[in-house]
Phi, psi and omega in degrees: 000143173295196133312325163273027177230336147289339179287315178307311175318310191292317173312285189293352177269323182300328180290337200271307159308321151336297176315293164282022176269318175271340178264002187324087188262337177243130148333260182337322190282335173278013133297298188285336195289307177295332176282314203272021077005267213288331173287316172285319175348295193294331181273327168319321191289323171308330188260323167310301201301320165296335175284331202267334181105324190254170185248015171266014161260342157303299171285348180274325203291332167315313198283281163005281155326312193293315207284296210290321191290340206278306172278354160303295203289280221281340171276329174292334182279335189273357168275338177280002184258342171297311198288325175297342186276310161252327189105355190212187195198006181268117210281016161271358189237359168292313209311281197328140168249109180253119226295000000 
């Protein structure tokens, strides 16, 4: 496969998290929308980096994972501490900030 056909790819998965990122209506989803972003991210950079021969779009791409897993574990303990507290994850019923 070329180069332009890993880009493309990365290109319709970032759109597709774009998308859900702008429709967010559930807290979780606007979790996976933002993991599957950072995921197309990651195959570009993978892919330059292969087209080009160097490994530093590789090593970023590392970085990346370590950061993306870091932030799953800590938004997932503040949505179960969310959800015993209000009860819900639908983030139209989030907007009020309550004391």
């Amino acid at each position: 496969m070329s180069l332009n056909a890993y880009l493309i790819l990365s290109a319709i998965l970032f759109l597709l998290g774009m998308v859900g990122v702008i429709r967010r209506k559930n807290l979780l989803m606007l979790f996976f929308s933002t993991e599957i972003m950072l995921n197309a991210v990651n195959v570009a950079l993978a892919a330059i980096s292969k087209f080009y021969g160097d490994l530093t779009g590789q090593m970023f791409a590392f970085f990346i994972i370590a950061i993306a897993a870091s932030e799953v574990a800590v938004g997932l303990g503040l949505l179960i501490l969310l959800y015993k507290k209000r009860g819900t994850i639908d983030l139209d019923n989030l907007q009020s900030m309550k004391g």
